[in-house]
Each structure stands twice: as C-alpha cells, then as structure tokens.
C-alpha positions as CSV (number, residue, x, y, z in Angstrom):
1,X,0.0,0.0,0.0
2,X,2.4,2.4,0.6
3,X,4.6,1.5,-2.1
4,X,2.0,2.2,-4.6
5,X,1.0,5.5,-2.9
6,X,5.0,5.9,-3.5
7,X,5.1,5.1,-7.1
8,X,1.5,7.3,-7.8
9,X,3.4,10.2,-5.7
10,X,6.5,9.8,-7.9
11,X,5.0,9.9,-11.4
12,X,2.7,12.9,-10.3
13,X,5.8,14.8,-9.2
14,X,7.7,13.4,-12.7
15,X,4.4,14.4,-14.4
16,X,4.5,18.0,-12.9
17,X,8.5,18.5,-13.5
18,X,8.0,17.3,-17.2
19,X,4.5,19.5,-17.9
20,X,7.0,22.8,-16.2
21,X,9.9,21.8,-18.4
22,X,7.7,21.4,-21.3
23,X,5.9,24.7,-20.5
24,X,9.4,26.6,-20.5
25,X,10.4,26.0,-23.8
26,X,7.1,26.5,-24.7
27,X,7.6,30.2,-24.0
28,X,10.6,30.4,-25.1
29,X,9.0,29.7,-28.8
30,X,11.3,26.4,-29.2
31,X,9.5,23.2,-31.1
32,X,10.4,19.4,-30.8
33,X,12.5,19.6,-34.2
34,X,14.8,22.3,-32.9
35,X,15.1,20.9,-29.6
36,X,15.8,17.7,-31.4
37,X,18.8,19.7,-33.5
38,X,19.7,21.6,-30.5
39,X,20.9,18.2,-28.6
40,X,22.5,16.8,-31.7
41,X,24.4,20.9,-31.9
42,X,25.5,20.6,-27.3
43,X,26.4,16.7,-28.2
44,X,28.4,17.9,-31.3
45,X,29.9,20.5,-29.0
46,X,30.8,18.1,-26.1
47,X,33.0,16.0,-28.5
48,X,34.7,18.4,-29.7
49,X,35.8,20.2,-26.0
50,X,36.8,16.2,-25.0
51,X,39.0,16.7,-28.4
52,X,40.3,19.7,-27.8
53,X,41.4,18.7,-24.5
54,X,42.8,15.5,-25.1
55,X,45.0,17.0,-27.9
56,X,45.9,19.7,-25.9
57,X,46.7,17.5,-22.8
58,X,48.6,15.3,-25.4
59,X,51.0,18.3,-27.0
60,X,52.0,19.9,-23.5
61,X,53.1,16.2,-22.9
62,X,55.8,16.6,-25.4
63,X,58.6,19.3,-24.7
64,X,59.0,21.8,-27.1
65,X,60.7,24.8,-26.7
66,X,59.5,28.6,-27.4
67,X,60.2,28.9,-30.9
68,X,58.6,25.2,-31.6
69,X,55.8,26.1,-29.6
70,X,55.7,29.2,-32.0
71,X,55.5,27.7,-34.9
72,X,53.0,25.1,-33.8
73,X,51.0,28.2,-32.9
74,X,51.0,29.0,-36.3
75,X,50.7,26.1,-37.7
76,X,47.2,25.3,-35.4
77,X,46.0,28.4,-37.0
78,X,46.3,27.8,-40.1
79,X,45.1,24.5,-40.2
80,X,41.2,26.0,-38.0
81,X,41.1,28.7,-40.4
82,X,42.0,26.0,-43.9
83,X,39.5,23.5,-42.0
84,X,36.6,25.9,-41.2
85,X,36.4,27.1,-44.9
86,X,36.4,23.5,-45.8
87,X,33.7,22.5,-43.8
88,X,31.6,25.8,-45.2
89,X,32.1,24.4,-48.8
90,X,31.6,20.6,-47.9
91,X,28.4,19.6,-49.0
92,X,25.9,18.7,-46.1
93,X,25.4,15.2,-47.0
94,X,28.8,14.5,-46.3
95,X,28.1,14.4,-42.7
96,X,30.7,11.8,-42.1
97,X,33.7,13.4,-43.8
98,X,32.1,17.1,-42.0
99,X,32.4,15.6,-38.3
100,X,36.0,14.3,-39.4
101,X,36.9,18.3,-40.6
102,X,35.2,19.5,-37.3
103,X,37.6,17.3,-34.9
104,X,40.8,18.1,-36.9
105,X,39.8,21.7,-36.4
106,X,39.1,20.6,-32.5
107,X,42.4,18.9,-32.6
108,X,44.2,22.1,-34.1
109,X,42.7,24.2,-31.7
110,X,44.0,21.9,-28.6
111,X,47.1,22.4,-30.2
112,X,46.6,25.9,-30.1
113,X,46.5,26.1,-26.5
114,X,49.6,23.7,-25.1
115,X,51.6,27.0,-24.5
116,X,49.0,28.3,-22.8
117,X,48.5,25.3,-20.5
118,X,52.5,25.0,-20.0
119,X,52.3,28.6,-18.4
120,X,49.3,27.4,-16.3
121,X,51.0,23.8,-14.7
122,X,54.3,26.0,-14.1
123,X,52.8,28.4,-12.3
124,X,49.7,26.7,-10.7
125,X,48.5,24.3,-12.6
126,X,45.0,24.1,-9.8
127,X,43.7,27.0,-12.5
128,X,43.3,24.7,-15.3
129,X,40.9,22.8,-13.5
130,X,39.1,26.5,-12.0
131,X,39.0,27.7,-15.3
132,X,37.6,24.9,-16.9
133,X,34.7,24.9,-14.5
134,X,34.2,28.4,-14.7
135,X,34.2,28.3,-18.1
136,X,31.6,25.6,-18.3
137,X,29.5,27.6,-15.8
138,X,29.4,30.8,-17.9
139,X,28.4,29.1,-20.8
140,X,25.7,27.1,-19.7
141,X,24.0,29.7,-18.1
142,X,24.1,32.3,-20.8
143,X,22.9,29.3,-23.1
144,X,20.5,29.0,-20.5
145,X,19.4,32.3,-20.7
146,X,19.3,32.6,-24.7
147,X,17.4,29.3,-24.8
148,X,14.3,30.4,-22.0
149,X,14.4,34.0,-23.5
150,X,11.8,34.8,-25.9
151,X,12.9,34.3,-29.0
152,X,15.1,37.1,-31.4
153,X,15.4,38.7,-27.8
154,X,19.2,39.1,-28.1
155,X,18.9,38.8,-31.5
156,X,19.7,43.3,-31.2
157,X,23.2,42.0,-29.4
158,X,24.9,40.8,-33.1
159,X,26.1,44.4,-34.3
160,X,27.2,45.7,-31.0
161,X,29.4,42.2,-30.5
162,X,30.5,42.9,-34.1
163,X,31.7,46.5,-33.0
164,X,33.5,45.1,-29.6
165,X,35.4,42.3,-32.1
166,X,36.6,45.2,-34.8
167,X,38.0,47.1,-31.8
168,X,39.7,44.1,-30.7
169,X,41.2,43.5,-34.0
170,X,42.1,46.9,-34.7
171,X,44.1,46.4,-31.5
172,X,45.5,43.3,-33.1
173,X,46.6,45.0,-35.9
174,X,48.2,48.1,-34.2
175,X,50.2,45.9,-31.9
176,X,52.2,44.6,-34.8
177,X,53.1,48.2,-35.4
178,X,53.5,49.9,-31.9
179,X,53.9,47.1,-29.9
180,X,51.8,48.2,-27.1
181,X,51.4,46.9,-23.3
182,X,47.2,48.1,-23.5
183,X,46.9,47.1,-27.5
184,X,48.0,43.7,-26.4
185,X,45.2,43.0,-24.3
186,X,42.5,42.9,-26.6
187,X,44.4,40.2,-28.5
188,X,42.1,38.2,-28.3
189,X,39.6,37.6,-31.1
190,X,37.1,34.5,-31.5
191,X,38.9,32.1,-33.7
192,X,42.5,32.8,-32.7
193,X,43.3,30.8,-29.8
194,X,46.9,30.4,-30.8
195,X,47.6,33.6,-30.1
196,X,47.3,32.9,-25.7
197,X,51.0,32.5,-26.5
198,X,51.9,35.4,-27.1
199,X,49.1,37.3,-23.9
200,X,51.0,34.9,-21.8
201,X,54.7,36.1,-22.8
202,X,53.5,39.8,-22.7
203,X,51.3,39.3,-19.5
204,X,54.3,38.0,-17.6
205,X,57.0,39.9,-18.8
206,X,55.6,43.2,-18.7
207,X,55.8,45.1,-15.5
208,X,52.2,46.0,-15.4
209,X,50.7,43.1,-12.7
210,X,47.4,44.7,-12.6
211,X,44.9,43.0,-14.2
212,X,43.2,45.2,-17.6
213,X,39.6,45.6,-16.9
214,X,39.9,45.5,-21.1
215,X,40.5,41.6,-19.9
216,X,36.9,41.8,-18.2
217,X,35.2,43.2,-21.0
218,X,36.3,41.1,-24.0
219,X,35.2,38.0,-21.8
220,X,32.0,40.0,-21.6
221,X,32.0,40.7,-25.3
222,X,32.3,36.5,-25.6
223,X,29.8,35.7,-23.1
224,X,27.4,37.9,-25.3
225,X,28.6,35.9,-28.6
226,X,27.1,32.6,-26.4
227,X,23.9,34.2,-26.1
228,X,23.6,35.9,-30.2
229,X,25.2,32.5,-31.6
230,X,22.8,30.2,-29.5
231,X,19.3,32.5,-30.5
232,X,21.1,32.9,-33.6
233,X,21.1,28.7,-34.2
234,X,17.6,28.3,-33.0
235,X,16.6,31.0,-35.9
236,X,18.3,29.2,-37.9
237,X,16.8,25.7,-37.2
238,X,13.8,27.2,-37.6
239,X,13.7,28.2,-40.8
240,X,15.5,24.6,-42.3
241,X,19.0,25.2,-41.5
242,X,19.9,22.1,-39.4
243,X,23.4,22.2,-40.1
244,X,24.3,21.2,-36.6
245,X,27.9,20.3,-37.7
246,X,29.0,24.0,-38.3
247,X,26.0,25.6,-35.4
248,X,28.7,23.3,-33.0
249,X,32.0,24.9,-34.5
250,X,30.3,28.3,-34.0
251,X,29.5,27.5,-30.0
252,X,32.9,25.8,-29.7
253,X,34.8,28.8,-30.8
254,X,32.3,30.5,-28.2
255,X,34.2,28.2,-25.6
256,X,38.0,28.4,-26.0
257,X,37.7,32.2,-26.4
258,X,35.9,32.4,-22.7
259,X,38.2,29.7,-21.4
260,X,41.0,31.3,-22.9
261,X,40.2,34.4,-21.4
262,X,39.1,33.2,-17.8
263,X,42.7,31.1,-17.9
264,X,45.2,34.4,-18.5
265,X,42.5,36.5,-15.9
266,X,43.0,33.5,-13.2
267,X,46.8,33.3,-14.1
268,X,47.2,37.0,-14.0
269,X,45.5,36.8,-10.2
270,X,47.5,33.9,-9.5
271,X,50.9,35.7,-10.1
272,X,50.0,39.3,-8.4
273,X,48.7,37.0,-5.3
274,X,52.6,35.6,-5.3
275,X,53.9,38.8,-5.9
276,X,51.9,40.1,-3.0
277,X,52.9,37.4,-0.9
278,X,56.5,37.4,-1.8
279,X,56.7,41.5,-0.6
280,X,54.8,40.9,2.9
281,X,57.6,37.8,3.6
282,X,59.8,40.6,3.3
C-alpha cells in the first residue's frame, strides 16, 4: 500500500517537472524539431571540447621549446582557419567526412593552447581545473538564458558584438606596429586561440601586474557571442538550416575564447597573489 502511494506520488511529481519543463520551452517559442537539433548541436559541442582537450593534454606532454611552440601556434591556425572554410564548402550530406573536418579543427585548436597550458602547470597548474569549470558555468547559463528568453530577444546583441570584435582587431593590428602593453590586451579575437602565447609572454614579462579591466570586457563581449550565436542557431533551425555540424564549431569557438580568457585572468590573479605574498615575507 504504501509503495504504490509511492510510485503514484512519484509519477505525479515526474508528471509536474515534465509539464514545467515542457511549458518553459514553450515560452521560449522552441519546437520538438529544434530541440531535437539543439541536442544533436550541445552533443556535437561536447566532443569536440573532449577533443580539444585530449589533444591539448597530449601536446603539453611533449617538450618543445618557445620557438617550436611558435611555430605550432601558427601552424594550429592555419590548419582552423583552412579547415573551417572546408567544412563551409563541404556539401551537407557529407556528414561523415564534415564531423572528421570539425575534430581536426578541434584537434588544431588543442594544439593551439599547449603553451597556454604549459604557463598554467608551471605556475599553478590548480587554475586549469578552475577555469575549466568556470568556463563551463558561464556558458551554460548564458545558453540557459538565450534558450528560456523569448525568442530574437538578443537577437539586437549581433552588431554591438560585431563593433566590440573590430575594436579588438584593430588592436591586433596596431600591436604589430606599436607594440603596445594596452593594445595587447585585446588580442584576443574568437577564432585565434593560438595567439594565448603570445598574452601569456607579454602578460608575464611586462611590469604591469594589474589585471586590464579591457580583460573583463572582452570575456563580456564573448559571453554575449554565447547568447547571439545560441538565439542565432535556433533562428536558424527554424527556418530549415539544421546544419548542426557548423552551429557546433560556432559554439565551440564561443568556448576556448571564454576559457582562454578566464585562464590568462586567473593566471594573472595567481601571479600578483605571489607577488603580494613574496613583498609581505619581506
């Protein structure tokens, strides 16, 4: 008897989570086919981070020195930019040979960030781990957001991001020329993980300690490309474009620029909390 009033209790309170779930994305204008792609787009995603991270786990497991670690840089950067083109020009029905595309560019892109993580275990290698969290925190709850909002919402976001990422090149570009401290900060644009090499080098042997609040607001900037890409997809899916292949290279790029960025922000905390700690000893 009280096993079944158990089981009935159970499957009402199932029953209720379900019908609140259901009514959610209800409101948030979503239909079973999109929801449908969306899991195939996060699963696409998911492989791609466990790439990533395996390649880049495997390359900081081989020493190479500075000008190696250069040229694999480089090298990683050629081969997202070569692969991303490919996989816009590969026909859809090749989904096969389009997944293998979309894990060499995954692969590339863990390449990409060995001397990024070789700074991090040298110095304290506990922040990988932080940062990956964090980084997986931040992006599920702005994808949260963008998926409960109502949808086009933050649709408005797309040419203000656009206008952040310019500035950030332009600052890119002058660096080359004037070689500045505050130009370097904003380094950092979406597809060009390769360059954390070159942040960390300037980060940590330029005088300035103090972490750039221009640091801050490019993660910002990224944060906001989660929310426009993922309202952006379901659009999208909504009008017949299921191409969840390339909708999960533009939500992984999403994710190494924020965990990118949240690594040199945690490293650049790490190393004035040493420095502090080092003058008080003293």
């Amino acid at each position: 008897m009280f096993q079944q009033a158990a089981a009935t209790a159970a499957s009402s309170f199932g029953s209720q989570t379900q019908w609140d779930l259901g009514t959610m994305l209800k409101l948030s204008g979503i239909s079973r086919d999109v929801q449908q792609h969306l899991v195939r787009v996060y699963s696409t995603l998911s492989l791609c981070v466990l790439m990533a991270g395996a390649t880049a786990i495997g390359a900081s497991s081989v020493a190479l020195n500075v000008n190696t670690q250069g040229w694999a840089g480089l090298v990683s950067f050629l081969a997202t930019t070569v692969g991303a083109i490919w996989l816009h020009m590969e026909p859809l029905h090749h989904h096969t040979k389009r997944f293998a595309i979309l894990m060499g560019i995954a692969a590339a892109m863990g390449v990409s960030l060995t001397a990024l993580i070789d700074v991090a275990i040298e110095m304290d290698p506990s922040v990988l781990v932080m940062a990956f969290v964090t980084t997986a925190t931040v992006f599920l709850c702005f994808t949260g957001s963008a998926l409960l909002a109502t949808r086009r919402q933050y649709l408005y976001l797309g040419a203000m991001l656009s206008s952040a990422l310019s500035l950030m090149c332009l600052g890119s570009v002058l660096n080359i020329f004037f070689r500045s401290t505050m130009l370097l900060n904003l380094n950092l644009v979406r597809a060009f993980a390769f360059l954390s090499f070159i942040l960390c080098r300037a980060v940590f042997h330029s005088p300035v300690s103090v972490v750039s609040w221009l640091q801050y607001g490019g993660l910002l900037v990224f944060c906001g490309y989660v929310v426009f890409d993922t309202q952006m997809i379901i659009e999208k899916a909504s009008m017949g474009d299921k191409d969840s292949i390339r909708h999960a290279l533009e939500l992984f790029m999403d994710f190494i620029s924020i965990f990118v960025r949240i690594v040199v922000i945690l490293l650049q905390n790490s190393d004035k909390k040493k420095r502090s700690n080092d003058r008080d000893r003293r």
